[in-house]
Every structure is written in structure tokens, then in C-alpha cells.
C-alpha positions in Angstrom: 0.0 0.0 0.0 0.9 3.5 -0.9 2.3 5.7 2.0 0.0 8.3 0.6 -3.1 5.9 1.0 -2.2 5.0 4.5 -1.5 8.2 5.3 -4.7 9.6 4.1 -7.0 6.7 6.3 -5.3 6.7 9.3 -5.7 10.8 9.7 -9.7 10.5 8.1 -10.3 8.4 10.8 -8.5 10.3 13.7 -10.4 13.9 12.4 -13.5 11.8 12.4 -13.1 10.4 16.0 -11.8 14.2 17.0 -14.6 16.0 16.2 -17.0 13.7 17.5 -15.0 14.0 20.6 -15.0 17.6 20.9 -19.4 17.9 20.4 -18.9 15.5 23.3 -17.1 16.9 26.0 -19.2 20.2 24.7 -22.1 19.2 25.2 -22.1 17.6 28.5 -20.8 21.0 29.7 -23.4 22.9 28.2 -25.9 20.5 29.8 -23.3 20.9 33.5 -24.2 25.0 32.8 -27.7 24.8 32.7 -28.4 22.5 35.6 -26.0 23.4 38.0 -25.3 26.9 37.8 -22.2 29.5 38.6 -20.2 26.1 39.9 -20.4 24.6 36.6 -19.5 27.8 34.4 -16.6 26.6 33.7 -15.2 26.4 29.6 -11.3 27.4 29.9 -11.0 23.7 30.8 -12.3 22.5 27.2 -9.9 24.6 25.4 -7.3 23.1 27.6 -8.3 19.6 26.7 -7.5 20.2 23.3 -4.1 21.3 23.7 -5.2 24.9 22.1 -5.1 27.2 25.0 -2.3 29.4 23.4 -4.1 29.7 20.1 -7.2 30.7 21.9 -5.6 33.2 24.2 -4.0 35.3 21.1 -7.6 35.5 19.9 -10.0 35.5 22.8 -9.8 37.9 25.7 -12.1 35.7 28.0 -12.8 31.9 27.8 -17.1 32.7 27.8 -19.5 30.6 26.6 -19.6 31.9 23.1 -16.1 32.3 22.6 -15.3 29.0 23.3 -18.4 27.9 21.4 -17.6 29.3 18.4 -13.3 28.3 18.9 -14.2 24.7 18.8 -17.3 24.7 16.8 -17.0 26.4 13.7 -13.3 28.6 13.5 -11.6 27.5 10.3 -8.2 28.2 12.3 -8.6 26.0 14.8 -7.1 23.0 14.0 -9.0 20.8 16.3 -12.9 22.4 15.7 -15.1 20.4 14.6 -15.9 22.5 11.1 -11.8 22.1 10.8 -11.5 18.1 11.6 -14.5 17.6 8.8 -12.9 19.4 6.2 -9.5 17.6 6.8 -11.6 14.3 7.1 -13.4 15.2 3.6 -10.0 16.3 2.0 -8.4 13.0 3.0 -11.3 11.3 1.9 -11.3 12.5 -1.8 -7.8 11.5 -2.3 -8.5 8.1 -1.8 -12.0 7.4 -3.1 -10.8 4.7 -4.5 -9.6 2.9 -1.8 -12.9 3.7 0.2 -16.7 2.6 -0.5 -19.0 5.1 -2.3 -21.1 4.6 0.9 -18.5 6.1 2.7 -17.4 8.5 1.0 -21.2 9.7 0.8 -21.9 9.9 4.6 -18.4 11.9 5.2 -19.4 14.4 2.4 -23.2 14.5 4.2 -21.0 15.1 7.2 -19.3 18.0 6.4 -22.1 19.7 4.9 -24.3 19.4 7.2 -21.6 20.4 9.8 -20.9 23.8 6.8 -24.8 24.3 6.7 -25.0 24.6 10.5 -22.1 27.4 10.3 -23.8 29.4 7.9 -27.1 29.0 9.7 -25.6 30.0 13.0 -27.1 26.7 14.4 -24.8 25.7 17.0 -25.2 29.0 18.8 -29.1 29.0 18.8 -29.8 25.0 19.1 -25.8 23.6 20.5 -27.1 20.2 21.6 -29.0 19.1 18.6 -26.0 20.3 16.5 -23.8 18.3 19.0 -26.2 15.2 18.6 -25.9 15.7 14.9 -22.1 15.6 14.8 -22.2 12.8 17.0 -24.6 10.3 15.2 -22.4 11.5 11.4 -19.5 10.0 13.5 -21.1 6.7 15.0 -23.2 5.9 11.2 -19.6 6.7 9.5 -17.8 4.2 12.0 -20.5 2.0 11.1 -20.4 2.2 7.3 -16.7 1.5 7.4 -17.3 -1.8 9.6 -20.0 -2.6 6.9 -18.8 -1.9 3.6 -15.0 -2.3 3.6 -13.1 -5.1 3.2 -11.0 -5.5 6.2 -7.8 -5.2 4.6 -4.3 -3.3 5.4 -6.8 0.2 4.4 -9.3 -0.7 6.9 -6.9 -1.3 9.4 -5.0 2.1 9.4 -8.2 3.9 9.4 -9.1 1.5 12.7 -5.5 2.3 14.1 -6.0 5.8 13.6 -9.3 6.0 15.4 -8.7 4.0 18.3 -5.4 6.4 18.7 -7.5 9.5 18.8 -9.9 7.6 21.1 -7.2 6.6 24.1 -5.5 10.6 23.4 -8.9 12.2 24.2 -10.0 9.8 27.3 -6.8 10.8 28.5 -7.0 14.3 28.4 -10.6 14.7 29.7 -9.2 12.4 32.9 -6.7 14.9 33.3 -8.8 18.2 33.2 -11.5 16.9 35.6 -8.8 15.3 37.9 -6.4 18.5 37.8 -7.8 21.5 35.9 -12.2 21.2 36.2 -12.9 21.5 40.1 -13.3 25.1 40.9 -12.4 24.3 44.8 -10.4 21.8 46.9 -13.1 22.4 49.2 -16.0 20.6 46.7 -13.5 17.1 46.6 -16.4 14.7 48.0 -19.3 17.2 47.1 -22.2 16.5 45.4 -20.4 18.6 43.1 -17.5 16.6 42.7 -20.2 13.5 42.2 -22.0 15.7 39.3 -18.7 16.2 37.3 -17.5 12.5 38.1 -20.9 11.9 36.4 -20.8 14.3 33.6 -17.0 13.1 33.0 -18.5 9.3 32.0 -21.3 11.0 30.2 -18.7 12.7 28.1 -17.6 9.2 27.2 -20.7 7.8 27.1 -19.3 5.4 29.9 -21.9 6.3 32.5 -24.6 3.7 32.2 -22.1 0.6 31.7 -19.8 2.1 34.5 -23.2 1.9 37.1 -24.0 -1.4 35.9 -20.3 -2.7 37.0 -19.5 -0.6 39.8 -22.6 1.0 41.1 -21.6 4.3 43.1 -19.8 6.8 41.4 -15.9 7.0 43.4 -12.8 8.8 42.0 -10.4 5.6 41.6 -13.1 3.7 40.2 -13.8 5.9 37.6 -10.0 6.3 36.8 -9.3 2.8 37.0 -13.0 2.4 34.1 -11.8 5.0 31.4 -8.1 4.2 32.0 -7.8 0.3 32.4 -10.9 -1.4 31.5 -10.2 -4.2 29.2 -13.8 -4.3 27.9 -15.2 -0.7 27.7 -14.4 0.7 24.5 -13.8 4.1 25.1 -11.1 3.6 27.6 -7.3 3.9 27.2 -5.9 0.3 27.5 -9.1 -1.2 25.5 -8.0 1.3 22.6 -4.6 0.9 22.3 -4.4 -2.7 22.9 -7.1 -3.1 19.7 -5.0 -0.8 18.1 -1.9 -3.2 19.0 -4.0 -6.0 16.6 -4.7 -3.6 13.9 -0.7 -2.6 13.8 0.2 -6.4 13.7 -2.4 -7.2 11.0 -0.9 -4.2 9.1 3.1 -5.6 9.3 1.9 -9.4 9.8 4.2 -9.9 12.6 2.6 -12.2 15.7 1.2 -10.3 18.8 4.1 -10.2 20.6 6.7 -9.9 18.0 8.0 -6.1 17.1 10.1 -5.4 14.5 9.1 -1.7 14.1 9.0 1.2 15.7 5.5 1.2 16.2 5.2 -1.6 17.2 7.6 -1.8 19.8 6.2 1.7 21.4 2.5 0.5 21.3 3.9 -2.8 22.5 5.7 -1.3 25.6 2.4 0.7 26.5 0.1 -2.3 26.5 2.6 -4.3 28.4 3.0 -1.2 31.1 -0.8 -0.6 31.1 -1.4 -4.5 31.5 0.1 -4.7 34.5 -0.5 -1.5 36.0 -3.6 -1.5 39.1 -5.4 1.6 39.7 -4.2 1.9 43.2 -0.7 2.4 41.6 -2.4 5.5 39.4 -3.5 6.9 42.7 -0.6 6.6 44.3 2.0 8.3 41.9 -0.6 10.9 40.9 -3.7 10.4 38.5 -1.9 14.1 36.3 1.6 12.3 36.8 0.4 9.2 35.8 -1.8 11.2 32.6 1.1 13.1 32.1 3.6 10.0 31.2 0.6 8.5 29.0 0.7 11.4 27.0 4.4 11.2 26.1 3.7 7.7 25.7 0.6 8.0 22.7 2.6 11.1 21.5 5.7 8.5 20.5 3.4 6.2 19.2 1.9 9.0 16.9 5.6 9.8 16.0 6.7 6.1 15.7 3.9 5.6 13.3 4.8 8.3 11.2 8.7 7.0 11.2 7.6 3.5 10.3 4.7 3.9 7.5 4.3 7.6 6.5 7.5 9.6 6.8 8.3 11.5 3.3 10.6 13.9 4.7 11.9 15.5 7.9 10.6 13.3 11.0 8.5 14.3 13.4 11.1 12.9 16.1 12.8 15.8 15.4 10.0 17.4 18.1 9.9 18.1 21.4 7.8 15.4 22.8 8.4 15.8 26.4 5.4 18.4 26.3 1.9 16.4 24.7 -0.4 19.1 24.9 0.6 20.8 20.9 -2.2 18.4 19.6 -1.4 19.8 16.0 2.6 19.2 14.9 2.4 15.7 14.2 -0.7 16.6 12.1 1.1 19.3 10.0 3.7 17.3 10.2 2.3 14.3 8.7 -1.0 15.8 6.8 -0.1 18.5 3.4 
């Protein structure tokens, strides 16, 4: 396969999985703002869990409600909005209509117009969560279509890598902001406030009904330990990366276990570390430590992937990587 084609899935899949992402975290705040009041008013912290606080201070005076809105809704320079993550979907997309079904191809351009229609219309701002529940049902019918209609080949698999990749990077990052950034007071660590953002944090990830069915009461640890180390849930870290272990191996046909790339060796190294890691051990070193380290960790497996299948020119190793928050220089790095 084509470095180009690769190239092309893996980053369709990952602007796909980021924009649903963002209209997720979003929208449970909106939802936080409207039922609980001036403790809830927070939206700093969502700009923060896209790694874009800079960019947003050089062009916002004050993280309100609108300004964040319209930052990670519908700004064309904002690399991780969600009008910004469709069009570099789409643009990936046409390159390789060849390589993906029609039916595919269809929904992503339905996508992005619909998302283009709704900027023009001013949608977002006057109706936010049926925009939001928009963007998120485009992402789950796309997701779908792909399982469906494409053969389940080295393409397929790159565009799985990619999104299961996006997926552990962003239940990362919203861990981190509620544990370390979202509380507005030390004070409110038991609260029933603390329990309402603990509860809006698994909404976020759509974990909260199959988190109560296993654990019952909402706890801190418990909730780390379900987004972070659950081997079944989906949407959590170690479930991600170690599917996305079996796509990389089905891409280089090498034997789980075996690691004769890059790639393979850093994903390798961060199931095996996550494997054997117990979620007293999180607490105990420090959940934003902890966070912190997994970060670097997904950011060298972004880089590694790069090295081993797409790299065309400079390498992205060349980077600092000992900060993750800069979502967007692998992206520029690796997308034209």
C-alpha cells in the first residue's frame, strides 16, 4: 500500500473520531451550565483539553461561553474544531475514493455539509445540543459504514488504528482536566459537586450507564481505574490501544508479541505497562503524573507511526515530545 493511501486513512479516521470527541465533551458542559449553575461555568477547561489554549488566548480575551463555542465549533483556524476536523476528514477522503466505498465517501461528504450548513445558519449558537447530537450520530453511522462496507484489509486497518489512537489521546485528556484543571475548589473534593462532574466526565464518554451497571456508586479511583484500564469498555485507554496493537500487527503481519518496528515496539511497551498497571498504583504516583507520562507515551506512538509507515521527509522525532499538549505538529507534520 501507498504511503500516501495510509496516510490519508489513518488521519480520516483520527479527524472523524476528534470532532466527535469535541461535540462530546461540549455538550455535556453545556448541559453541567444549565443545571447546576455558577459552579459549573466553567469552559477554559475545554480549550485546555484540546491542547489549544495558546491559540485561543491570542484570539480570545475571555474563555465565555460563546467564545469557546464558536473556537471549537466552527473557527476555520482552529485545528482541532469540529468544522476544521470535517474538512480535513473530507480532503483525506477525496484522495483516496478509490480505496474507500462510495457509501463512505457519501456519509463523510453528508457530514461536512451538514456540519458547513449549520455554520452558515448559526445553528450551534441557537440550538448547540442538537447540533452536537448531529455531529455525534455523522461519527457513529460513518464508523459503522466502514465496519460494513470495507473489506478488512491493510486500508481498513490504518483507518481503525488511527481511530482508536485519537480515542485513548482524548479519554486521556478529559481524565486529566477533571482530575487537575475542572474543580473550581479543593473544598468541593467529595461534594455532590465533585459526584455531578464525576458523572458528567462518564457522560462525556458515554461510559456512565455501563460504568453503574459494574461498579454501582460513582468514586474517583473507580472511575480512573473504568476510562483508563478497563479491558472491555471501549472508550477507555488500555481497551484502545491494545485493539489498536491487533490492527498494527495485522498491518506488518508480525505475531502479537513480535515487534520489528518502531510502532510496534512503542505500542507494544504501553500495552505491556498498562497491563500490569492497578489503579491503586495510578492513585498513588498521581492520576496528572500518571496522565502526564501517558501522554508522552501516545505522543511516540503517533511519531513512531509516522517513522515506520508515512514519513516523506523531515521526521516528526525531530520534536519536542516531552510536552503532549501541541495536539497539532504531528498533524502538520504528517498531513499537506
Amino acid at each position: 500500500m501507498l504511503s500516501r493511501v495510509a496516510d490519508a486513512i489513518y488521519w480520516m479516521s483520527r479527524y472523524i473520531e476528534r470532532a466527535e470527541n469535541v461535540a462530546r465533551f461540549v455538550d455535556v458542559n453545556l448541559h453541567l451550565t444549565l443545571d447546576g449553575g455558577e459552579p459549573f461555568e466553567q469552559w477554559a477547561p475545554l480549550v485546555e483539553t484540546t491542547g489549544d489554549t495558546v491559540a485561543f488566548k491570542e484570539r480570545f480575551s475571555d474563555a465565555t461561553r460563546d467564545n469557546v463555542l464558536r473556537f471549537l465549533t466552527f473557527d476555520p483556524e482552529t485545528p482541532n474544531s469540529i468544522l476544521s476536523c470535517f474538512t480535513r476528514a473530507r480532503d483525506n477522503a477525496r484522495g483516496i475514493r478509490e480505496i474507500i466505498s462510495s457509501e463512505m465517501w457519501e456519509q463523510i461528504n453528508a457530514a461536512y455539509l451538514m456540519v458547513t450548513d449549520a455554520a452558515r445558519s448559526g445553528m450551534a449558537m441557537e440550538s448547540p445540543h442538537d447540533f452536537f447530537t448531529a455531529v455525534k450520530q455523522a461519527s457513529h453511522l460513518f464508523v459503522g459504514i466502514n465496519y460494513l462496507t470495507m473489506t478488512h484489509n491493510e486500508a481498513w486497518h490504518f483507518g481503525r488504528l488511527g481511530r482508536l489512537i485519537e480515542r485513548a489521546d482524548m479519554t486521556s485528556r478529559i481524565v486529566d482536566v477533571k482530575y487537575y484543571i475542572l474543580l473550581p475548589s479543593p473544598q468541593l473534593v467529595g461534594s455532590p459537586v465533585d459526584e455531578v462532574q464525576w458523572a458528567a466526565l462518564l457522560r462525556s464518554t458515554s461510559s456512565f450507564e455501563m460504568y453503574r451497571k459494574r461498579h454501582g456508586n460513582i468514586t474517583p479511583d473507580k472511575v480512573i481505574a473504568f476510562l483508563l484500564l478497563s479491558r472491555r469498555f471501549p472508550r477507555s485507554v488500555r481497551y484502545c490501544t491494545s485493539n489498536a496493537e491487533s490492527s498494527l500487527h495485522a498491518i506488518t503481519g508480525n505475531e502479537l508479541g513480535t515487534w520489528t518496528t518502531a510502532a510496534e515496539r512503542e505500542l507494544g511497551k504501553l500495552n505491556a505497562e498498562l497491563s500490569y498497571t492497578a489503579s491503586d498504583e495510578i492513585v498513588a504516583q498521581g492520576v496528572h503524573e500518571t496522565i502526564d507520562m501517558l501522554q508522552v507515551r501516545l505522543s511516540k506512538v503517533t511519531t513512531a507511526i509516522y517513522d515506520t509507515f508515512f514519513a516523506l521527509g523531515p521526521s516528526p522525532s525531530e520534536l519536542d515530545l516531552d510536552d503532549p499538549a501541541p495536539r497539532s505538529q504531528h498533524q502538520t507534520q504528517s498531513r499537506r
